[in-house]
C-alpha positions in Angstrom: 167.2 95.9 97.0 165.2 93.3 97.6 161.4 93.6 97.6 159.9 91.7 101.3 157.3 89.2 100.6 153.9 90.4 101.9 152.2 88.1 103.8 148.8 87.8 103.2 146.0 87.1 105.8 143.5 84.5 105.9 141.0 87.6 106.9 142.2 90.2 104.6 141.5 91.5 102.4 138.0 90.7 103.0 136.4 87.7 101.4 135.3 88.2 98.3 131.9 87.4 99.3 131.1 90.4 101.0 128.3 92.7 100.6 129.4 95.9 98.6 126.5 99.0 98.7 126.6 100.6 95.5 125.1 103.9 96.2 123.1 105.5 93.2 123.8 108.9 93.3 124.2 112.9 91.8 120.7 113.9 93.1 122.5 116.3 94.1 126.3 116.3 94.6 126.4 117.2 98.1 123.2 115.0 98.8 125.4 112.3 97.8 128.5 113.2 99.6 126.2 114.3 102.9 125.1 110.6 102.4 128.3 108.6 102.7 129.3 110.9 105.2 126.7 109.6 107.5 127.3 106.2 106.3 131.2 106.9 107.6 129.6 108.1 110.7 127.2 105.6 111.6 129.8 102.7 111.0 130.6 100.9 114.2 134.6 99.7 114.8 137.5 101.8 114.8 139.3 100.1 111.8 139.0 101.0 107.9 138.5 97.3 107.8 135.6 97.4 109.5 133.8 100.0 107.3 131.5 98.4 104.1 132.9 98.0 100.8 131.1 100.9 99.0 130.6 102.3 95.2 129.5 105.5 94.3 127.8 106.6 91.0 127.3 110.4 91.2 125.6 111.4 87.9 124.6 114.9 88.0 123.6 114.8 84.5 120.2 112.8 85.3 117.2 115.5 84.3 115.2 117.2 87.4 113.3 114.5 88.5 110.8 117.4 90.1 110.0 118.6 86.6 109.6 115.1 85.0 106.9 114.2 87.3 105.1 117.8 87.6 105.9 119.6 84.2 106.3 116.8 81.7 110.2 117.1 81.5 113.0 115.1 80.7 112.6 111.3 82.0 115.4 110.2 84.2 114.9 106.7 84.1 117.6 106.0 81.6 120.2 108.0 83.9 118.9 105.2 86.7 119.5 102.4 85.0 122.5 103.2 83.5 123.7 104.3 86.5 122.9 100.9 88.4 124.6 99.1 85.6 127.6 101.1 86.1 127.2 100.0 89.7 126.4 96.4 89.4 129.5 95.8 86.7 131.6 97.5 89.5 130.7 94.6 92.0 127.9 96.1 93.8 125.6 93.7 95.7 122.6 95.9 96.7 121.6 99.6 95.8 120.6 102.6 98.0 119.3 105.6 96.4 119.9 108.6 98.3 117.3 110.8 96.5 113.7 110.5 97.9 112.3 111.8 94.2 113.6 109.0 92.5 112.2 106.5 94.1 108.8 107.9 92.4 110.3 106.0 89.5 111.3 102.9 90.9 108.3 100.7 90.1 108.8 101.3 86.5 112.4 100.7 86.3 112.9 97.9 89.4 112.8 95.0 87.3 115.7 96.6 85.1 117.6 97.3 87.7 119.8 93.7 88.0 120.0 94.9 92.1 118.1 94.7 95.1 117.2 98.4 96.2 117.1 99.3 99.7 113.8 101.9 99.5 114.4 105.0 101.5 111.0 105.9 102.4 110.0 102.3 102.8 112.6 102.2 105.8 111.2 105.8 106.9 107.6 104.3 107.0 109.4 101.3 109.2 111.5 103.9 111.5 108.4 105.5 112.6 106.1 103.0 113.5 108.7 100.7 115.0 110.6 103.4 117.3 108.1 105.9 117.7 104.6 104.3 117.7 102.9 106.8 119.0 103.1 109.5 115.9 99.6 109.1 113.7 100.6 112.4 112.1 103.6 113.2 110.0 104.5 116.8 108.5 106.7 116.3 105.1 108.8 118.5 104.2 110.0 117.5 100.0 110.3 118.7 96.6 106.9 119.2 94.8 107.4 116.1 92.6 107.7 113.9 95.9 104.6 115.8 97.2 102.7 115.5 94.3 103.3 111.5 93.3 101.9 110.5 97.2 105.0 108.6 97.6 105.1 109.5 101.4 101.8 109.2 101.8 101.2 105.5 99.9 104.5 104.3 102.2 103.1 105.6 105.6 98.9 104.4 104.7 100.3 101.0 105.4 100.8 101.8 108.9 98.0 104.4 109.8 100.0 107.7 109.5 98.6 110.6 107.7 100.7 113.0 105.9 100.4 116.7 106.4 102.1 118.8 103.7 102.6 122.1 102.8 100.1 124.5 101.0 101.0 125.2 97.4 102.0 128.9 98.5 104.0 127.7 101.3 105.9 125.2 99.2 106.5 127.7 96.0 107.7 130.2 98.5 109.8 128.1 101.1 110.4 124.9 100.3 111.5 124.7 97.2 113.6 128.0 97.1 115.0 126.6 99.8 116.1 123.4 98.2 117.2 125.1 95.4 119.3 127.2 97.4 120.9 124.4 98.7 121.5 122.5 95.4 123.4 125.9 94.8 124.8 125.9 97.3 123.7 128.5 99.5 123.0 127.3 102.4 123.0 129.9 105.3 120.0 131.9 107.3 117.6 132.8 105.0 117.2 128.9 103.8 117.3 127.6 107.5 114.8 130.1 108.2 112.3 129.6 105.2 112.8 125.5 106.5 112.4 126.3 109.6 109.0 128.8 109.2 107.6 125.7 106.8 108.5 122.6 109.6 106.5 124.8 112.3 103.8 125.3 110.5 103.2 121.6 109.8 103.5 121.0 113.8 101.1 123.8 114.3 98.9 121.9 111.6 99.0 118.6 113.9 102.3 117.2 112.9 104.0 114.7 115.8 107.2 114.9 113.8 108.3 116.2 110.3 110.1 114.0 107.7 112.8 115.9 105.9 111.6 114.0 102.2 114.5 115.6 100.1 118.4 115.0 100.7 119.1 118.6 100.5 116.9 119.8 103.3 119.2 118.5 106.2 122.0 120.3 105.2 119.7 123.7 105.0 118.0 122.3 108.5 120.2 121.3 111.3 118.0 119.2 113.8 118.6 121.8 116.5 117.4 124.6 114.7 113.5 123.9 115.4 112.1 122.4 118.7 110.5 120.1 116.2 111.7 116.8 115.4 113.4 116.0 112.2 113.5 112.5 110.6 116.4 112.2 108.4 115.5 109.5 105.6 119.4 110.0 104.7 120.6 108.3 108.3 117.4 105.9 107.8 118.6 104.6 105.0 122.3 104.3 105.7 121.4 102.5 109.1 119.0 100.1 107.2 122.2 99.9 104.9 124.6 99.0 107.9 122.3 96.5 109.6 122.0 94.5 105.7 126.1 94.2 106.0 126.1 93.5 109.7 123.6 90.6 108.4 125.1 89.5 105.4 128.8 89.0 106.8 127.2 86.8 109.8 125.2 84.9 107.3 127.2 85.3 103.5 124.8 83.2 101.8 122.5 86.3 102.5 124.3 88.1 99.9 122.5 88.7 96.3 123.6 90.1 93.4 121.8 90.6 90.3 
C-alpha cells in the first residue's frame, strides 16, 4: 500500500522561531497543573494551533522553599537551575515560575539562569495599579517564607501599596495548615474555611483586595467563596505570559533565548 505524500504548509508547523514558555515547575504538582490549566483557558482561538508552544519541568524533589528561608533548610537553588537548564536545552525561550516562594531566590540565581523570567509578583504589582488604581491597601494571603522575605511588600512599595498580612497566630493556625492541606491534597471545607476566616480578617484590617501569594491557595479558595476579592498571581502570570507570545509572533525578532 502505498504511503500519500503529506503536504506540508508554509504555516505549519509553526516557524521555528516562535516563542516557547518553559514553565519551571513541582512547587507543588497540582500548582503546576492548576497553572497550565489557566494557561489553556486564557488562550484565545479555537485551534490547537493557536495555543503557545509550552515545556514543563515539574520537579517535586526541590526542598521546601518555606523552610530554607525561615528555618535554615535545604537550599533549592540548585533544583532552579537545573531545572531551567532542563528547560532551556528543551527549546524554551522565556521562563514563568508558577511558585510565588521561589521567586525569593531569583536575584541570586537570575544571572544563572540562561532565560528571561517572567516575575509573578512583579506582574501582580503591575495588575493592581494598572486596572485597579484605586487599592492603597493589599491583604496577602502566602506561605511564611513569602511573608517573611517582604517579597510582596518590596514589589508593591514601588507603586504606594501597603501590605497587610496575617498575625503569626493566624498564619500558624490557618494559612499554612491550609496550604499544607492542599499540597496533600485535601482540599474541602475545613481548608476553604480556615482561607476564608484569614482573607476576611485582612479586609476587616483595611485590605481593598487580598492577593492569593501561594499557588495552592486558589485551589483551597474559590473566588466566590468570600465577598472579598481574590487576586490570582497564577492567571497574572499566564496572561502576562499570553500577551509576551501575542507580541513575539507579531514582532519575531522579539524572541530571546539565552
Amino acid at each position: 500500500m502505498k504511503v500519500p505524500r503529506i503536504r506540508q504548509s508554509a504555516s505549519s508547523p509553526a516557524s521555528m522561531s516562535d516563542p516557547v514558555i518553559g514553565i519551571l515547575g513541582g512547587m507543588g504538582p497540582a500548582a503546576t497543573a492548576d497553572f497550565y490549566s489557566k494557561l489553556v483557558a486564557l488562550t484565545p482561538g479555537s485551534t490547537d494551533q493557536e495555543h503557545p508552544k509550552v515545556v514543563i519541568w515539574a520537579d517535586p524533589t526541590v526542598p521546601d522553599r518555606t523552610l530554607a528561608l525561615t528555618e535554615n533548610g535545604p537550599d533549592p537553588t540548585p533544583w532552579l537551575i537545573r531545572g531551567a537548564r532542563v528547560l532551556r536545552e528543551s527549546g524554551a525561550t522565556t521562563l514563568a515560575i508558577p511558585c510565588n516562594t521561589a521567586h525569593a531566590f531569583l536575584p541570586a540565581i537570575s544571572s544563572q539562569l540562561g532565560l528571561p523570567v517572567v516575575h509573578m509578583i512583579d506582574e501582580v504589582a503591575r495588575h493592581i495599579r494598572t486596572l485597579s488604581p484605586a487599592v492603597t491597601s493589599v491583604g496577602l494571603l502566602a506561605t511564611t517564607g513569602t511573608v517573611r522575605t517582604g517579597l510582596y511588600q518590596q514589589w508593591l512599595s514601588e507603586y504606594s501599596i501597603d501590605v497587610l498580612v496575617p498575625g503569626p497566630a493566624i498564619q500558624d493556625e490557618l494559612v499554612m495548615p491550609a496550604i499544607r492541606a492542599i499540597k496533600s491534597g485535601n482540599v474541602g471545607d475545613e481548608t476553604t474555611d480556615k482561607l476564608v476566616r484569614a482573607a476576611d480578617l485582612l479586609v476587616e484590617s483595611g485590605a481593598q483586595v487580598v492577593v492569593a501569594g501561594c499557588t495552592e491557595i486558589p485551589l483551597g479558595l474559590p473566588a466566590d467563596a468570600t465577598t472579598c476579592q481574590i487576586i490570582d498571581p497564577a492567571t497574572i502570570l499566564a496572561r502576562a505570559l499570553l500577551r509576551r507570545v501575542a507580541d513575539a509572533r507579531r514582532h519575531p525578532s522579539m524572541v530571546v533565548s539565552g
